[in-house]
C-alpha positions in Angstrom: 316.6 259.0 28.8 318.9 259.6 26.1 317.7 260.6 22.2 317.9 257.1 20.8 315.3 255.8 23.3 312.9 259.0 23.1 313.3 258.2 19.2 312.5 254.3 19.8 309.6 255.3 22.0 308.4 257.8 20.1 308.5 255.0 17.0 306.4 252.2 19.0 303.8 254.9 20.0 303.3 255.6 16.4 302.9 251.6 15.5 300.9 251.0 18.0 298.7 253.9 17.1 298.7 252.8 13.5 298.0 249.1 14.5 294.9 250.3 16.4 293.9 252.4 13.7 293.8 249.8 11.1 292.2 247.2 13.5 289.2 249.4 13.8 288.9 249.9 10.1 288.9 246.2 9.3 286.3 246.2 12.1 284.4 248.6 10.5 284.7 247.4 7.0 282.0 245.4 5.4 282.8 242.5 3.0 280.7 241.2 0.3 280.3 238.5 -1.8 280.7 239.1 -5.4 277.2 238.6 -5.8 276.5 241.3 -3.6 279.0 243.3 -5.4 277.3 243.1 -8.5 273.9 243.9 -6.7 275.6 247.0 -5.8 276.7 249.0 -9.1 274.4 250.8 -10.9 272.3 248.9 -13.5 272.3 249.2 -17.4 268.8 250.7 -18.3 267.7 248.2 -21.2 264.8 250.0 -23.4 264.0 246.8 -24.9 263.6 244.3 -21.8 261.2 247.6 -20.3 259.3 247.8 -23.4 259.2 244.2 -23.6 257.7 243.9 -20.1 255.3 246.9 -19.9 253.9 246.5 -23.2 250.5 244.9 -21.9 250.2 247.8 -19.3 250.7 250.2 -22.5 248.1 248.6 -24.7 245.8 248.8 -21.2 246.2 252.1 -20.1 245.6 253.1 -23.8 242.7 251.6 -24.1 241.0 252.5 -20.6 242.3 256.0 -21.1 241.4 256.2 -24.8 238.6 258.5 -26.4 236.4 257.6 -29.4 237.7 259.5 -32.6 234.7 260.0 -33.1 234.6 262.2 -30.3 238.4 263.3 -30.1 238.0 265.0 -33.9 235.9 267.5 -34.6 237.6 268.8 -30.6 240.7 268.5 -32.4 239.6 270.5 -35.3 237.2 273.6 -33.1 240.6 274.1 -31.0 243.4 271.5 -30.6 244.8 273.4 -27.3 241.4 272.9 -25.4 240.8 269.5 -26.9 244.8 268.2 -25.5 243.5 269.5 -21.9 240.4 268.0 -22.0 241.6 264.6 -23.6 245.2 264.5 -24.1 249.1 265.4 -22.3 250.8 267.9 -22.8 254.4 266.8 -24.3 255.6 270.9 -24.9 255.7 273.1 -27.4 252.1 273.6 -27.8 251.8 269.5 -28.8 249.6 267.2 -26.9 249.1 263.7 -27.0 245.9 261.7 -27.3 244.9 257.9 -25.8 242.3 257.0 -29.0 240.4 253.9 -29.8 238.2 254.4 -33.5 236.3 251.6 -34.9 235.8 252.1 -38.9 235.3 250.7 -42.2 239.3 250.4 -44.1 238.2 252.5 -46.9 242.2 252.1 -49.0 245.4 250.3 -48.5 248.7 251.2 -49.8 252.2 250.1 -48.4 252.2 252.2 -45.9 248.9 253.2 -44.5 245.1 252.1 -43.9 242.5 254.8 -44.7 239.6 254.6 -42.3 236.1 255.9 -42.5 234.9 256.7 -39.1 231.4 257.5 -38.0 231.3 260.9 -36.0 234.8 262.2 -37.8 234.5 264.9 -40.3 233.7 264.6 -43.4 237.2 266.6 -44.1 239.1 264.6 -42.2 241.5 261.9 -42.8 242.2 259.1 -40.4 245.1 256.6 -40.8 246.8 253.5 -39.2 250.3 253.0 -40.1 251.6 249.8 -41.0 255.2 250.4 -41.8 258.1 252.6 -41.6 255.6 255.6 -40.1 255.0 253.9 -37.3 255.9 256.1 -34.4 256.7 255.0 -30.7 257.0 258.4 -29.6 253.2 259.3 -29.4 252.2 256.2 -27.8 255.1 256.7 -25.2 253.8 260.0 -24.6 250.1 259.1 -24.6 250.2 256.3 -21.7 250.7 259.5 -19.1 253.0 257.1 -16.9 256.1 257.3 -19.1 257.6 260.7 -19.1 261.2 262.1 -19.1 262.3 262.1 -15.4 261.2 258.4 -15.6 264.2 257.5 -17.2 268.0 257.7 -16.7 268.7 260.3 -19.1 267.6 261.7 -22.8 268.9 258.5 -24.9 266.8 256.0 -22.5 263.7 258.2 -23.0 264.6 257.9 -26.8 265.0 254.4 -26.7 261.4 253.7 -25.4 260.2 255.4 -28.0 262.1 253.0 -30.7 261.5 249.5 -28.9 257.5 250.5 -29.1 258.1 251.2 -32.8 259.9 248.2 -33.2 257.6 246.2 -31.0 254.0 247.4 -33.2 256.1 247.2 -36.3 256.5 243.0 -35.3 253.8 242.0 -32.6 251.2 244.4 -33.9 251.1 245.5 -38.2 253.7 242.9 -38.5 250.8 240.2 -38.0 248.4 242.0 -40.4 247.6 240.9 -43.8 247.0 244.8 -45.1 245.8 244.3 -48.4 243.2 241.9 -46.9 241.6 244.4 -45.1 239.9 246.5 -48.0 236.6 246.8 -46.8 236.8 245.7 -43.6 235.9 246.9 -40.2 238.6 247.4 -38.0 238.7 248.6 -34.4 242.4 250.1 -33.4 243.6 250.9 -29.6 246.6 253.3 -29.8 247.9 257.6 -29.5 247.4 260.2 -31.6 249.5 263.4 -31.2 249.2 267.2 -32.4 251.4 268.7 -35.1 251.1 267.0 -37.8 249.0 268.4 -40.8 245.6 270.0 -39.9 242.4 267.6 -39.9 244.8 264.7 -40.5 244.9 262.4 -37.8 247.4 259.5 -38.0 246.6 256.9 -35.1 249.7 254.5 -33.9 248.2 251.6 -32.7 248.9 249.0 -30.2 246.3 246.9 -31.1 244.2 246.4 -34.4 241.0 243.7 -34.6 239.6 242.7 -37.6 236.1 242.3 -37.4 234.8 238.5 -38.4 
């Protein structure tokens, strides 16, 4: 056999080979619809359609979970460390966050706040429902117990709960209040407290507020 043919050979070996090869890769391969491609990639986290649909277990789970102010205070105020492990979660740094409910009489009203009077709080004590800009989604995110960092895909997303709760209570919850009607008026709020703010001040985020009739 002379070089030309041992080249040839040699040549139609390696096509064959390669034929073979990409015969069993085609074989092997799966093919998918573009629907199923889609199904595939990674979804887009989207804080508002999550906040949107787990906002009724929120307002639940805070209110099963909640403790009485009236209750949660003066523990608060003897020692705010024992009180967060007997009530609350620990969010770090020494804070902790607090399921509350507190029924009481809506003693002022300015822009910004209600001012409750609360049976079984101290006498020292101030206890407020924001109805504006201080709104905070961040205690009430924390508070629930089932929404915590690892939950989510990274620091931003975890953020982003936080707002579309604030932005949610600021237009399904206050947003539906008549403030400066309630002067007087007994209120019962569902919502979270959280640790360090100013000392026997106790600013309550709500999820829900009912005006008694």
């Amino acid at each position: 056999m002379n070089v030309l043919s041992r080249v040839k050979r040699r040549s139609l070996v390696l096509t064959a080979a390669l034929v073979v090869l990409l015969v069993a890769m085609v074989v092997s391969t799966r093919f998918v619809t573009p629907e199923e491609a889609q199904a595939l990639r990674p979804q887009v986290f989207e804080a508002k359609s999550y906040v949107a649909e787990n906002f009724p277990k929120i307002t639940q789970t805070l209110q099963e979970k909640g403790t009485d102010l009236g209750t949660l205070a003066p523990a608060v105020d003897a020692d705010a460390a024992a009180a967060g492990k007997q009530y609350g979660i620990d969010v770090g740094s020494g804070k902790f966050a607090f399921p509350v409910t507190v029924t009481g009489t809506v003693a002022s009203v300015d822009a910004g706040f209600l001012e409750l009077t609360v049976d079984g709080v101290p006498a020292d004590d101030t206890v407020r429902v924001p109805v504006a800009n201080a709104v905070s989604g961040t205690p009430i995110r924390d508070a629930t117990g089932f929404m915590t960092f690892s939950d989510f895909p990274g620091q931003t997303d975890f953020q982003n709960v936080a707002n579309e709760i604030k932005i949610k209570v600021l237009v399904d919850v206050v947003g539906k209040l008549d403030p400066a009607s309630l002067q007087g008026k007994q209120v019962t709020v569902v919502g979270a407290y959280s640790t360090g703010g100013p000392k026997n001040s106790f600013l309550v985020q709500p999820v829900s507020v009912q005006v008694a009739s």
